[in-house]
N, C-alpha and C positions, 0 to 999 in steps of 0.2 A: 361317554365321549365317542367309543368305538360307532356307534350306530347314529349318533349327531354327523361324524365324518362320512360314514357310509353313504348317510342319506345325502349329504353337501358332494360327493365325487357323481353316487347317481341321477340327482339333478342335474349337473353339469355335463356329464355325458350324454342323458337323453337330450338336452339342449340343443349340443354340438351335432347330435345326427339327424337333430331335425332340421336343424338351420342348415348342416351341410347339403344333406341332403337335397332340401330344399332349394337350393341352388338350381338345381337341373329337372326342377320344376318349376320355379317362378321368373316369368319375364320379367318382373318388378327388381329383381333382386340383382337379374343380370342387364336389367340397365343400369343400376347402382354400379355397378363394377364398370360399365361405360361410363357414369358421369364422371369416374374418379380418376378417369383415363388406365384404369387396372383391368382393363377385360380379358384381355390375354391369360391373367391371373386365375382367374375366377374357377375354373374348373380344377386348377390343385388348389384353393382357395379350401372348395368344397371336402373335396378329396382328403386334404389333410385334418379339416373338424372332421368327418366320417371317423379316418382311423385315430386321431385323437379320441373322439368318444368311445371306443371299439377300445383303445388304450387301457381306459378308466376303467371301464369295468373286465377287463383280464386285469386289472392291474389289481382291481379286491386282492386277487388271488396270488397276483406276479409282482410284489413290492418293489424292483427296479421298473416294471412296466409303470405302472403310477408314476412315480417321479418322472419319467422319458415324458407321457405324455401329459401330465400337467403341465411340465416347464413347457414344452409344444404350444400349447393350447395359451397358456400364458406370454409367449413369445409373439405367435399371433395375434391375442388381442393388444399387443402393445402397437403392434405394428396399422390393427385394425382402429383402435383409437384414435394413434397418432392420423392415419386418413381421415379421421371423420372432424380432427381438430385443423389439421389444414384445410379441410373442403367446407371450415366456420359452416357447419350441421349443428343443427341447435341442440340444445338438451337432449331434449326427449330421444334424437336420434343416435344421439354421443353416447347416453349413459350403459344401453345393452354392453358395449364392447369394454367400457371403465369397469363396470360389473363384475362380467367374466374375467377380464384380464385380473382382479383382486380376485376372485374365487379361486380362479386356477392357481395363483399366488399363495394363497393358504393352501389350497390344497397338497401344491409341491412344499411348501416349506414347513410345516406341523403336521402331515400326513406322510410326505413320499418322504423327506428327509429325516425324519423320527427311525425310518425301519433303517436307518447306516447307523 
């Protein structure tokens, strides 16, 4: 189970630091943050998936660091959801953030919350 959970934190983190990342390198992503009227947002949008995935994996090793940034990462994609359900984004654009925000959700609750 240990290396089932490992592999589910370091997909999730590599995820979050390419998508953060990728903020402040895709026009596409930062007119997304314009059509949602959140542009202002967008650069600690990015900022904080960066150090959320940075999180996750110190967190292997730093078992309050994991719970910190999975609830993080799970807090944003609640927030990143609920955007894409007000901005009626269809499926396919909806489902990335419903995804993560359940991953990160296991993750903090049968991974970060196990090691108290």
């Amino acid at each position: 189970m240990i290396i089932f959970h490992n592999l589910l934190i370091g997909f999730s983190a590599i995820s979050f630091l390419i998508y953060g990342g990728g903020y402040f390198f895709s026009k596409e992503m930062k007119a997304d943050f314009k059509r949602f009227g959140l542009e202002k947002f967008g650069g600690l949008t990015g900022c904080l998936e960066i150090v959320g995935g940075v999180g996750l994996i110190i967190g292997l090793w730093v078992p309050v660091l994991l719970t910190l940034a999975s609830l993080g990462l799970f807090l944003l994609m609640v927030l990143g959801f609920g955007v894409r359900l007000k901005m009626r984004d269809s499926l396919a654009l909806t489902f990335p953030s419903f995804f993560y925000m359940l991953l990160n959700l296991y993750i903090f609750w049968f991974v970060g919350l196990s090691d108290f």
